[in-house]
N, C-alpha and C positions, 0 to 999 in steps of 0.2 A: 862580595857584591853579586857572585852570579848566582851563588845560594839564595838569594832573596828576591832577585828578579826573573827566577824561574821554580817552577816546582821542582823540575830534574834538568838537569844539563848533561847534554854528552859530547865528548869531543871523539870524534872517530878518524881514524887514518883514511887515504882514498881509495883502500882496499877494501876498507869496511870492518877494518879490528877498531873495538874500543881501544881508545888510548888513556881514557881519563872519565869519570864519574861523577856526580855529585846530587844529593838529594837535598830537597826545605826540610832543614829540622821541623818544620809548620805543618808537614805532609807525612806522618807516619804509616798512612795507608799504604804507602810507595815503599816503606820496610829499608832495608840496606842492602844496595843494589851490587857492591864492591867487585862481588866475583862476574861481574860482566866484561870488566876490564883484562885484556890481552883475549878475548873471545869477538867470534865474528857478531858484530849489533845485529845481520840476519837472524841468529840463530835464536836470537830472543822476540821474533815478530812472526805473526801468522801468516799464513801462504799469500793470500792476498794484499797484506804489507811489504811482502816481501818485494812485489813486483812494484806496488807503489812507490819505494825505499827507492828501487832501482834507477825508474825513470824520472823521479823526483832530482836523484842524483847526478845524472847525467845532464840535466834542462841546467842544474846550478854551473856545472862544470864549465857546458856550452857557452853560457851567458852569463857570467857570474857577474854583470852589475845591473844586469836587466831586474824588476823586483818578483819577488816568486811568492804566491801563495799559501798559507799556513796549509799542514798537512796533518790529518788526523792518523794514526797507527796504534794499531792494537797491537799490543806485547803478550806473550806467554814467556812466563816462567814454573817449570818444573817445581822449584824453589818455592814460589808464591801461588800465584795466579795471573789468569789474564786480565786486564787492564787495559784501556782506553787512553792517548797522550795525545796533544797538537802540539808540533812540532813547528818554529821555524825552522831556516838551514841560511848558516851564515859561512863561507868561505874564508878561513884564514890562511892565505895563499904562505904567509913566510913559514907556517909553521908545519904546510902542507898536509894541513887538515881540514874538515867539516866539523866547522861547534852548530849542535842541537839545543836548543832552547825549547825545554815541553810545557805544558799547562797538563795540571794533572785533570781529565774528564772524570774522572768515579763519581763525581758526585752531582754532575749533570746526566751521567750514566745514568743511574740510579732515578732521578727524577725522569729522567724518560720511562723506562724499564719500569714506575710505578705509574705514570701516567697511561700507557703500555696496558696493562693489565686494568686499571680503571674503566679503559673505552671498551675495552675486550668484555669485563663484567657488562657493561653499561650495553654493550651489544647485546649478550646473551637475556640480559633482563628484558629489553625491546621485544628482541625475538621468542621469549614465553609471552611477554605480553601480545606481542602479535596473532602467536600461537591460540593465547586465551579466549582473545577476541574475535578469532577467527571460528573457533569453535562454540562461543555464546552467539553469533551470528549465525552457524547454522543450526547448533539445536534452536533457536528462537522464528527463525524463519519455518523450517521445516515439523514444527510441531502440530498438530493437529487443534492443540487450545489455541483459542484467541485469546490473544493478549496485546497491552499497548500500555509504555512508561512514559506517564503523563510527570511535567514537574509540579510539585505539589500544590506552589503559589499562583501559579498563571495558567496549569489545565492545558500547557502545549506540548504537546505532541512531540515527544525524544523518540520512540522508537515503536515501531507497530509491525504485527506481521502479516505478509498474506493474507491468513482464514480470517485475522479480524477487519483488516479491508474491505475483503471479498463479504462479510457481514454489512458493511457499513457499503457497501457499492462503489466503491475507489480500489485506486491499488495506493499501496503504502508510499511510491514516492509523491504522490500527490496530496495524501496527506500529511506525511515529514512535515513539523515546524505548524500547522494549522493549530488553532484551539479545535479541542476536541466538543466540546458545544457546541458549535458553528455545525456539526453534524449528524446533527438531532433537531426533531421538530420541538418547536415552543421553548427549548432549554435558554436559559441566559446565562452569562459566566458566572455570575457572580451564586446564584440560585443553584447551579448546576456543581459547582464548588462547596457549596455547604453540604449538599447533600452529599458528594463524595467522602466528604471528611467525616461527616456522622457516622456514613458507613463503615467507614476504614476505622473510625477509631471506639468502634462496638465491639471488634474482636471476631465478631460471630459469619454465619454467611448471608447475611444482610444484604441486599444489594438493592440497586437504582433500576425503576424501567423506565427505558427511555424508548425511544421509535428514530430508527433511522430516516434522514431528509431523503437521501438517495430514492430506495426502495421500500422505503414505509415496513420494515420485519422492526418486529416489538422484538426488545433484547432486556436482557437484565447485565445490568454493570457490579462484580464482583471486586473492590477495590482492597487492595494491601498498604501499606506504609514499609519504604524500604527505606537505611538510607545510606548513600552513597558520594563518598568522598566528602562527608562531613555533611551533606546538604538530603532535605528529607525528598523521594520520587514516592509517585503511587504507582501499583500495579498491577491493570486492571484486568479482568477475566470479563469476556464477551460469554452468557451465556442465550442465544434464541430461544425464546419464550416456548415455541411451537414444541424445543424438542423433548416438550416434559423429563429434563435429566433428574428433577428429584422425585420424580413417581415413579418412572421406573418404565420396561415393557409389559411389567404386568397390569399397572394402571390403564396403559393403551389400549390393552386388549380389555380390559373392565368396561373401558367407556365403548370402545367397539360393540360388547355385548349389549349395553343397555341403549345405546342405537337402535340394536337391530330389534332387540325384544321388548320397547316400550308400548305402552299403549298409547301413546301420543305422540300425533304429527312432529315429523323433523324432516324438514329441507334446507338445502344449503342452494343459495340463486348468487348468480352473477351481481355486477354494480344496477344493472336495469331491472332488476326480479326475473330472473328468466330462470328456471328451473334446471340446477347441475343434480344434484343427489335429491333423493329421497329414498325414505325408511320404510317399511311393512305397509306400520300403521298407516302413514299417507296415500300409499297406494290403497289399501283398503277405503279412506275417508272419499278419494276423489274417484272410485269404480274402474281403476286401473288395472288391467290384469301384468302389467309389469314396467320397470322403470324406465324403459326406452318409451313407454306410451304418455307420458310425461314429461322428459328431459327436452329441455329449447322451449318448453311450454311459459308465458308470463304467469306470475300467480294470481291477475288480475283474472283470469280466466275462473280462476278457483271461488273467487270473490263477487257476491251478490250486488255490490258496488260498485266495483269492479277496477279500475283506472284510478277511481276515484280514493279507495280504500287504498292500493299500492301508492299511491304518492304519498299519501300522508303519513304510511306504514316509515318510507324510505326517506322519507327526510326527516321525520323525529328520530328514527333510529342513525342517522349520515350523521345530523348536530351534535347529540348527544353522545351516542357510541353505542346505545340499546333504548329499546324501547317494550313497556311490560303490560300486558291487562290491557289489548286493543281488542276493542269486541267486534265480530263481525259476523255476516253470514257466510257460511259456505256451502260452493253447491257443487256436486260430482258432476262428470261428464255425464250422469244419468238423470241430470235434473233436479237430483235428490238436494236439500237444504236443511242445514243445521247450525245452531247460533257455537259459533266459536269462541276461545279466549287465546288471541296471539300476543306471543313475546318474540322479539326481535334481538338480534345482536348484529352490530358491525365485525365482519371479520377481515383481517388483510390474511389475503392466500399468496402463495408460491410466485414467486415474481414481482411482490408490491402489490397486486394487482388488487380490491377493495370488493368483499361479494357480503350475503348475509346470511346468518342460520337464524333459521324462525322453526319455532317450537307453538305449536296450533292444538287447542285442546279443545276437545266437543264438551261444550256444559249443557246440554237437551238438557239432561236430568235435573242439574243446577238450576235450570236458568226459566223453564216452564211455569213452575207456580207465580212465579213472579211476574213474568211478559202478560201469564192472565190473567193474575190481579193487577197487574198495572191497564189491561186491557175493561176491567166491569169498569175501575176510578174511572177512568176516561168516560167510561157509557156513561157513568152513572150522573158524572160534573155536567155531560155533554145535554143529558135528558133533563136534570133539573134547570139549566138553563132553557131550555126549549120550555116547561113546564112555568117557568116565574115570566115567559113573556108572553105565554097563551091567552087573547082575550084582553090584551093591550097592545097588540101591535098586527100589522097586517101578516099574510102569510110569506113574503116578497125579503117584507123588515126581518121574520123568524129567521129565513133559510140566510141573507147575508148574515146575521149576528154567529150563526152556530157555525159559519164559513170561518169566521173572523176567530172563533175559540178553534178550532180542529187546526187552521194556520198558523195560531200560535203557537201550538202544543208541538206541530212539526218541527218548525221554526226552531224551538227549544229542544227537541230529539235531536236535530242534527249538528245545533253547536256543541249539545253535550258528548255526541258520538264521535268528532271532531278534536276536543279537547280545545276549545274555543276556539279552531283554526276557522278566519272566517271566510278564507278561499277556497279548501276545502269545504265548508257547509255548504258554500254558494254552488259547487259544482255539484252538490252532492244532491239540493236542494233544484237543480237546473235553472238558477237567478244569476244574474249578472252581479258584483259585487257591491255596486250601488246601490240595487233593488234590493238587497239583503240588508244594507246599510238601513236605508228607507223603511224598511218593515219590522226593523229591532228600536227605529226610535217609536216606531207607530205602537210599540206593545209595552213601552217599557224595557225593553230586553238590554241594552246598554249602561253600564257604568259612564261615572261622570268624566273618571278619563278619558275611556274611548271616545266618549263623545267629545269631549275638548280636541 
């Protein structure tokens, strides 16, 4: 019976000799214990048991009907091995001994001891991953490319660094978790998503210009397909448009050259037209002897129309982003006048900040045969009109009618000159906009729209 309601039983004297043995034939892990008996049950327990054993012993002796708590004790044998037992301790005062009643632990042992080594794995696994991520965190932070891992379907913003904040005029935790559209002009998500994906899925170095809302710097978007932990990210490379990386420094220096050594006008002006740079040739066109006799100069100054001709210059080229083939006059600080051909571009400079490069080309030679043949037509419409009313009309009635043709003809230079702008022609013309209105329906000049 005791064989079966314990894995091992020991009966000990209250000196502490085995007096008696017995193992679960259920329990072969516990082996045959026999030669324990007539030896001290110390000698088979670890240092630590040993003391356990003691005062375990003594609490029973003290208070043998008081109830006493199971006791764990580890065994060594020479013999076997060490092993893990709980023990109670039951007083048989007649027979003046301690009977031991164990539960054999190995196999809850075991289940610790592998549980043990799983958290310990499971530790060290955390801790490379810690390690991993700690080290994709700062190569990714501290790289000099811009980059930001967008998730594929919604375009928000998993991870960005610095350089491409500091492109976009934020710092990264303000934009963490944003859509990355939301920061850019004119982009929508959905529009702004096709195009990512086209790019990303060409292969090539393809990419998206977009303009940042912050600081208005034109970028191009280099997108990749990654994918990660089953689900697809994109990832995307910020290049700045400004830094020509696929031309190269010798591109720069190319275009530096043909700057400096073209035969046609280049300046670069503020958002107002106010003159930053200019090239040779400009100083030569405007009788500059150098580029400080120029710079804070308006180009209105340069312009035979002056106010008139920069406004209209500055906001077709504002709407659009350029403007190409504006005719004008220009006259040097020496008075001097020659019909130009201006192209305009918007540029965004260093800071956001919005100026223009106009490229001004002298057409004299172009432009002469023509201004004086268009100069006899006019004599000549103007004379035969005067000659078909000679000798039918008084001299009063001549001089208004050839008033009335020279006013139209203006009339018509300057909306052509204008590109139909018809506030521009009115300033250009010194008419009020109404009075302009008035004298386009008085010639015909008006389509049926405007006029509706």
């Amino acid at each position: 019976m005791i064989e079966q309601a314990a894995d091992i039983a020991v009966f000990i004297a209250l000196d502490g000799e085995v007096l008696g043995i017995t193992v679960n034939p259920d329990c072969p892990s516990l082996g045959c214990l026999d030669h324990w008996v007539g030896r001290k049950f110390d000698s088979f327990l670890t240092r630590e048991s040993v003391e356990k054993m003691s005062k375990r012993l003594k609490d029973l002796l003290a208070k043998p009907d008081a109830p006493h708590r199971p006791m764990e004790l580890n065994h060594e044998d020479n013999a076997t091995w060490e092993f893990p037992v709980r023990y109670t301790m039951h007083l048989v005062a007649d027979q003046g001994g301690v009977l031991l009643f164990g539960r054999d632990m190995q196999p809850l042992a075991e289940v610790q001891q592998r549980l043990l080594q799983e958290q310990r794995a499971r530790e060290l696994d955390q801790q490379k991953l810690r390690a991993g991520q700690t080290l994709f965190r700062i190569v990714f932070e501290e790289s000099e490319t811009s980059l930001v891992v967008l998730d594929a379907d919604t375009a928000q913003i998993q991870e960005i660094n610095s350089s491409a904040a500091s492109l976009l005029g934020s710092t990264p935790e303000t934009l963490a978790g944003n859509i990355l559209a939301q920061a850019f002009d004119g982009r929508r998500r959905g529009e702004f998503m096709e195009a990512l994906r086209a790019a990303a899925a060409s292969g090539s170095e393809r990419g998206v210009e977009v303009v940042a809302r912050r600081n208005g710097r034109a970028l191009i978007l280099r997108p990749r397909y990654f994918r990660i932990a089953g689900d697809f990210v994109l990832l995307c490379r910020f290049d700045p448009v400004e830094d020509g990386a696929a031309a190269g420094p010798e591109f720069g220096r190319l275009l530096h050259d043909l700057y400096s050594s073209t035969s046609d006008a280049i300046i670069v002006t503020d958002a107002a037209g106010n003159v930053r740079e200019a090239n040779e040739a400009f100083l030569m066109m405007a009788d500059a002897n150098q580029i400080r006799d120029v710079q804070g100069q308006s180009v209105s100054e340069f312009l035979s129309r002056g106010s008139v001709d920069l406004k209209l210059i500055l906001e077709s080229a504002t709407k659009a982003g350029r403007m190409s083939h504006y005719s004008a006059q220009f006259k040097s600080t020496l008075g001097m006048r020659a019909p130009v051909d201006i192209s305009v571009a918007r540029l965004r400079q260093q800071g956001g900040e919005t100026g223009f490069g106009m490229i001004i080309r002298d057409v004299s030679s172009r432009q002469m045969p023509e201004v004086e043949k268009s100069n006899v037509m006019v004599s000549d419409e103007a004379m035969q009109n005067v000659m078909d009313l000679v000798g039918t009309e008084s001299l009063k009635e001549l001089v208004s009618a050839t008033s009335e043709v020279v006013e139209k003809l203006c009339i018509e230079t300057a909306v052509q000159l204008t590109d139909n702008n018809r506030v521009a022609a009115a300033e250009m013309l010194g008419l009020s906009r109404q009075s302009l209105y008035v004298k386009l329906r008085k010639y015909g000049l008006l389509k049926p729209a405007d006029d509706g």
